[in-house]
C-alpha positions in Angstrom: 0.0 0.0 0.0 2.9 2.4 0.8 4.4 1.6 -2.3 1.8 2.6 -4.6 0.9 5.5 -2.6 4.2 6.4 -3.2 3.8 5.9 -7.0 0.0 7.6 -6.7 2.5 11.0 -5.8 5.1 10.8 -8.4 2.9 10.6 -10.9 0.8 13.6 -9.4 3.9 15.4 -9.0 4.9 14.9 -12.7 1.7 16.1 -13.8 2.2 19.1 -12.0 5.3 19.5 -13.1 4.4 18.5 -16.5 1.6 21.4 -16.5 4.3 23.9 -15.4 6.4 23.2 -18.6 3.4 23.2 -20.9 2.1 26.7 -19.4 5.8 27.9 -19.6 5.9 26.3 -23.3 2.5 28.3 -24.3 3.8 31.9 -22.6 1.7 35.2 -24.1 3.7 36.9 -27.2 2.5 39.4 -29.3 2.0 37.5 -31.9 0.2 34.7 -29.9 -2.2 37.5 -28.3 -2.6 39.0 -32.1 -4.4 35.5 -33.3 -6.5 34.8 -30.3 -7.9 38.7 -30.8 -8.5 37.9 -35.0 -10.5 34.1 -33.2 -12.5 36.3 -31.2 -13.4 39.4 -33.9 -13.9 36.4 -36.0 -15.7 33.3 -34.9 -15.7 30.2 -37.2 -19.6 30.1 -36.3 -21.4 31.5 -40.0 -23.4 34.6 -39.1 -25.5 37.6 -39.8 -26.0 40.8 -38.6 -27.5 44.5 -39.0 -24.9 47.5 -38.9 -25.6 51.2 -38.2 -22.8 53.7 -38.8 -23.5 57.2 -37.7 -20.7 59.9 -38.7 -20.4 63.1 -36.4 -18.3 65.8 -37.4 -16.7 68.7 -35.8 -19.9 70.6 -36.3 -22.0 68.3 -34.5 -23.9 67.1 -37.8 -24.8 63.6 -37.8 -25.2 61.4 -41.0 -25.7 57.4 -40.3 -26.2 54.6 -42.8 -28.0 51.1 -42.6 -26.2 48.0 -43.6 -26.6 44.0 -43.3 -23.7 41.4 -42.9 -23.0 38.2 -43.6 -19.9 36.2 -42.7 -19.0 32.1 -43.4 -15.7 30.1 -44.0 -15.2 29.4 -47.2 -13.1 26.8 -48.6 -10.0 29.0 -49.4 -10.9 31.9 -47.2 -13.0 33.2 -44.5 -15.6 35.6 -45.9 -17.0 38.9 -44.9 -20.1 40.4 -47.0 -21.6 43.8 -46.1 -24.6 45.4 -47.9 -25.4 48.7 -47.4 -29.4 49.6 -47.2 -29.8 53.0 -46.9 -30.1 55.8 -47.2 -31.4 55.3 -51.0 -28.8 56.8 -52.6 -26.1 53.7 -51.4 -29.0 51.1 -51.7 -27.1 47.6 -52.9 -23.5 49.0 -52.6 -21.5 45.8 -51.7 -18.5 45.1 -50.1 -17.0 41.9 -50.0 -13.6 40.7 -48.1 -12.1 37.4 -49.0 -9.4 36.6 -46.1 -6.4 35.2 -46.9 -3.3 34.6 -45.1 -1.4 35.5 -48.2 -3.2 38.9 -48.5 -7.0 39.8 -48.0 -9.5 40.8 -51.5 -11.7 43.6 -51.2 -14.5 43.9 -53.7 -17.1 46.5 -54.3 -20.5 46.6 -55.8 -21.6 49.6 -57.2 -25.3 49.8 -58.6 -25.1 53.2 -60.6 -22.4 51.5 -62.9 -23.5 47.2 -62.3 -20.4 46.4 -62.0 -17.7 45.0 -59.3 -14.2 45.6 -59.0 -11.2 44.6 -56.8 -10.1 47.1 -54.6 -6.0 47.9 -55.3 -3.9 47.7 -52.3 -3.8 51.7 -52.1 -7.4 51.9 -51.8 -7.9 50.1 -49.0 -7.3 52.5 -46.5 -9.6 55.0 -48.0 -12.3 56.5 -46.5 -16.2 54.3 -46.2 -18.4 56.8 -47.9 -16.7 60.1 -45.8 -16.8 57.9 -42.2 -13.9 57.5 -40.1 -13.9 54.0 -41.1 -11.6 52.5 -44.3 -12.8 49.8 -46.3 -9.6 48.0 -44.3 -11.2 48.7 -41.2 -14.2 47.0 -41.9 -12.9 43.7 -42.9 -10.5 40.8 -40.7 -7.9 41.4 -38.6 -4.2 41.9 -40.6 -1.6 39.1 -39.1 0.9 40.3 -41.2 2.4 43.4 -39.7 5.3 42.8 -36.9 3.9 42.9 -33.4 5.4 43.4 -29.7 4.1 42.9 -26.5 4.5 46.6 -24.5 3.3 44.9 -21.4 0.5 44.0 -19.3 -1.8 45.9 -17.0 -4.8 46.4 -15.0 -7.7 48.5 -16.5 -10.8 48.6 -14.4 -9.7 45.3 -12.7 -8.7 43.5 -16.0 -6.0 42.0 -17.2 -5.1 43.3 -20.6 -2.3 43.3 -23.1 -0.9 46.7 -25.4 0.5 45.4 -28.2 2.2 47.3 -31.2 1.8 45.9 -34.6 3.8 48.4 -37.4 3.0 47.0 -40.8 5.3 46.6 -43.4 4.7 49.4 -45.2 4.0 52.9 -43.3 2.9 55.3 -45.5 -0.8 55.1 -44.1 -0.5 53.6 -40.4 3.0 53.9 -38.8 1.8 51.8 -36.2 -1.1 50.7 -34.0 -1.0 49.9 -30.1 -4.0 47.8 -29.3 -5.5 47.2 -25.7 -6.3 43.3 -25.5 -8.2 41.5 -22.8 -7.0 38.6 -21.3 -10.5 37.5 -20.4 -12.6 37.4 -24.1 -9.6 38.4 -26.4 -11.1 41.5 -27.7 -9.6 44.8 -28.1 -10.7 46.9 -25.9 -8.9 50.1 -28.0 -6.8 50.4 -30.6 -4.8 53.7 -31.7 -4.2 54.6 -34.8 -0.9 56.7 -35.5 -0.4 58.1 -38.9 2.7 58.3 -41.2 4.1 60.9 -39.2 3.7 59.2 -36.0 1.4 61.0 -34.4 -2.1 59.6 -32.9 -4.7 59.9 -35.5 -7.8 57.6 -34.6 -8.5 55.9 -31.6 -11.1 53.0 -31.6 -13.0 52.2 -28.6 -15.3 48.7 -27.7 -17.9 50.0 -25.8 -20.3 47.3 -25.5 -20.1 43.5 -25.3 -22.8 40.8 -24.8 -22.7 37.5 -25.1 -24.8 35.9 -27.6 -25.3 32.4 -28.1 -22.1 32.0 -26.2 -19.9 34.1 -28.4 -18.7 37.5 -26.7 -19.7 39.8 -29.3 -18.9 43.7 -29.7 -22.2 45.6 -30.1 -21.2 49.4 -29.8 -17.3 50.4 -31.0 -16.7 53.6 -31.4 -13.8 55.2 -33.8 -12.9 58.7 -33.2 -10.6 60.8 -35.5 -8.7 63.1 -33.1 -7.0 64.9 -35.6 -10.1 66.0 -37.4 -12.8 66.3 -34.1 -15.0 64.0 -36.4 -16.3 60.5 -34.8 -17.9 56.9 -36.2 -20.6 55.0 -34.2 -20.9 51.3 -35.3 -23.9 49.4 -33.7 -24.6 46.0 -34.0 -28.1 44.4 -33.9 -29.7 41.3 -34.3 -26.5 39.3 -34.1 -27.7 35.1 -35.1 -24.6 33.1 -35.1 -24.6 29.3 -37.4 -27.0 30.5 -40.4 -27.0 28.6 -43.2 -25.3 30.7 -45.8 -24.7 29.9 -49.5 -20.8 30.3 -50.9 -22.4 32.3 -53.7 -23.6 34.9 -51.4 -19.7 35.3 -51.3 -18.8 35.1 -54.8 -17.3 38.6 -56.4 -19.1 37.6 -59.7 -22.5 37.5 -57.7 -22.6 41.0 -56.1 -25.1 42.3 -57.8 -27.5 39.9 -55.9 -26.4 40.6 -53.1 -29.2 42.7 -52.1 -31.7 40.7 -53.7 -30.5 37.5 -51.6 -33.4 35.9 -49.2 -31.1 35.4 -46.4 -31.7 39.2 -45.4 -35.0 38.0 -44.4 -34.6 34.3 -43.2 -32.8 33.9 -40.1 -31.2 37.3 -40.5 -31.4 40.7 -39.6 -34.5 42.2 -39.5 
């Protein structure tokens, strides 16, 4: 009995030990921290959604536009569809990402001409229809720049990570230092810097909810600090593992985007 209580502890001790190394083995980098935040913006789960953007500029005006969304993995990529529905004078526009690890397509759908085209590399990072949002910022998360963990902190009684990703070409964002949680792996805020290095845009996540057991950001907010102009994106009527056809994602098919049923069957309303 001695003996193999004696073997019962060894092999507990191992484990333990055994979990030490493992933890030790699996240590937070920046680039680690960087994929679990792209899992948790982007969930394997297919899903639809209904967007608001509302643009406030320095005067106070307000101008907001209505948009559904659609995103599934596709075979070769993970997919990102975004219809605008009004006002009527952007009715149908589409905008299609196709995520790959090699370099994400952007595609837009414009009714007035029927036609779609592939956004070039230097277009990207324009403006969404005069917002404080690029056509970048509303697709997946870019593992390509380099990245460095700045350290961790507490914020409100959190855990969270700043990381500093500076892509590989600078002549749009010099950097950005993002605010991670170590509880759902979202950002919390992200700043912008522009080519000069100085803080342009900060984003801010400020509401989550957990739906259908996915933490899911439904308020961000971007603010342009330089130009005392701010974007609201809400998020409403979030349904997670909805059949969605690969057409739906297909740059050839835009133009029925609009048109397509799932806008009105187990989507948003």
């Amino acid at each position: 009995m001695r003996t193999r209580a004696v073997y019962v502890l060894v092999a507990a001790l191992a484990g333990a030990l055994g979990s030490r190394v493992a933890s030790a083995a699996e240590s937070v980098t920046a680039p680690s921290i960087m994929r679990r935040m792209k899992q948790a913006l982007e969930p394997a789960r297919p899903s639809v959604r209904s967007i608001t953007l509302r643009l406030q500029s320095r005067s106070g005006e307000t101008t907001e536009w209505r948009a559904a969304q659609a995103r599934k993995p596709l075979a070769d990529a993970q997919g990102m569809l975004t219809v605008l529905l009004a006002p009527e004078t952007v009715r149908g526009v589409a905008l299609l990402v196709r995520d790959r690890p090699s370099e994400p397509e952007l595609h837009i759908y414009a009714p007035a001409v029927r036609r779609a085209r592939r956004l070039l590399p230097v277009e990207v990072n324009q403006s969404f229809f005069g917002t404080d949002i690029t056509y970048a910022d509303l697709g997946f998360v870019d593992l390509r720049p380099q990245s460095r963990l700045l350290g961790t902190e507490k914020r409100n009684g959190e855990t969270v990570f700043r990381v500093e990703e500076v892509p590989a070409e600078r002549w749009y964002y010099a950097r950005i230092v993002s605010v991670v949680s170590a509880d759902t792996w979202l950002p919390l805020e992200r700043e912008f810097y522009d080519a000069a290095n100085v803080l342009w845009k900060v984003e801010r996540t400020v509401r989550v909810a957990r739906i259908e057991g996915v933490p899911t950001p439904l308020s961000v907010r971007m603010e342009n600090v330089q130009e005392g102009s701010s974007t609201e994106l809400e998020v409403t009527a979030v349904r997670y593992g909805v059949e969605l056809p690969d057409a739906l994602f297909d740059p050839a098919q835009l133009g029925k985007a609009l048109a397509s049923p799932v806008w009105e069957t187990g989507s948003p309303r």
